[in-house]
N, C-alpha and C positions, 0 to 999 in steps of 0.2 A: 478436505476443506481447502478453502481458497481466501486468500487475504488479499481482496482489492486494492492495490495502491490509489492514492489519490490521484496520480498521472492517470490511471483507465475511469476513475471515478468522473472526472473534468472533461474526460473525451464523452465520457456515456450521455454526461449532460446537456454538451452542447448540441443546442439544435441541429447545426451541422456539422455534430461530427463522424467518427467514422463508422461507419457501415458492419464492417470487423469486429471494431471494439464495442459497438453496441450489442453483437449479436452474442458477442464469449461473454459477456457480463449480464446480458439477460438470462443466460444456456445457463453459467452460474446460479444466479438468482433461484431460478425454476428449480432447478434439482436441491436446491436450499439449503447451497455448498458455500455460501457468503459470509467470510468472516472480517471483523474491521478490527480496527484498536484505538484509542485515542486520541494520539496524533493525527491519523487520517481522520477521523471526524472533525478536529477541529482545523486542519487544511480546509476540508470542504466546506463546512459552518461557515467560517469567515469570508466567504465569499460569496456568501446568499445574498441575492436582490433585494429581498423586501424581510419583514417579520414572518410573514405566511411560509415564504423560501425558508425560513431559517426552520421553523418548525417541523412542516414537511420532511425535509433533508433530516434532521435530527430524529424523526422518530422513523425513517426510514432505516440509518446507518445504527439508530441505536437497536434496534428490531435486531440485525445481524450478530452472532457470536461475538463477544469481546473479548480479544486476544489481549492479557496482562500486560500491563507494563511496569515488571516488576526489580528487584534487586539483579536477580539473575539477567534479565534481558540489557537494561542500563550496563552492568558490566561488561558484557557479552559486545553490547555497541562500541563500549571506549576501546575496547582490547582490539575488536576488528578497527575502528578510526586510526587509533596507535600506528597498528601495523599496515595499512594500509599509507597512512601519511608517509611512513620510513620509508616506502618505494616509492615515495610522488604521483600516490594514487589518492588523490584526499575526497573522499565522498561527503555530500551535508549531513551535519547532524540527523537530523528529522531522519533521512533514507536508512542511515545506520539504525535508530530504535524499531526502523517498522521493521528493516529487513529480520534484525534479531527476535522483533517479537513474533515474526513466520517460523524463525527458526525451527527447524522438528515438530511443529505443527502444524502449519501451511503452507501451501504452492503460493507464493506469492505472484501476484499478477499485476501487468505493468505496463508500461512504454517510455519508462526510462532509463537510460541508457548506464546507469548508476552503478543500478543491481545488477548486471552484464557484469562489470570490473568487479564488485562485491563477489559475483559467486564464482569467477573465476579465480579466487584467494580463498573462499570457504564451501563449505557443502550445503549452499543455498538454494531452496529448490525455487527454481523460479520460471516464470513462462513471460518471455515477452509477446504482447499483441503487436500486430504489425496493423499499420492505421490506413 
């Protein structure tokens, strides 16, 4: 299973974006390996064009697996920000809950530069696209 970040989400979208990142996210899709969580839905939500865009989008991302975002992941996110802060590695909120909610469930997939420092401090599995 693979947990889209909304960085490959934003690329997939854009008319022109990359070539790469459209083809690992469709390759995803097909094999019907695509899993989201709620944060990335509502990254991507919020940034729909129109009413039509919004709906579209939503019953797209809701269609995919929904990874919890539960007690254990919320914790799991403070304790890696904690530790990470004390080395002057401070990652945003948002990226700490998705990465935790991949945690031990999905390859998380990306292009940003975030979750590189993230899984070099944890057993993060993660793939970055290159764009």
């Amino acid at each position: 299973m693979f947990l889209i970040d909304s960085s490959a989400w934003f690329e997939y979208l854009r008319p022109n974006g990359s070539p790469k990142v459209k083809q690992r996210v469709r390759e995803i899709l097909r094999m019907d390996a695509g899993a989201c969580c709620g944060i990335v839905v509502v990254e991507i939500l919020r940034g729909a064009k129109s009413e039509k865009d919004f709906q579209s989008l939503s019953d797209a991302l809701m269609s995919l697996e929904q990874l919890p975002i539960d007690n254990a992941v919320i914790v799991r996110a403070a304790r890696w920000g904690y530790l990470l802060g004390r080395k002057g590695k401070p990652i945003p909120t948002t990226d700490l809950v998705i990465a935790s909610s991949a945690y031990g469930q999905a390859r998380l997939v990306h292009i940003d530069g975030d979750y590189e420092i993230l899984s070099s401090m944890v057993d993060l599995e993660e793939e970055k696209l290159e764009r």
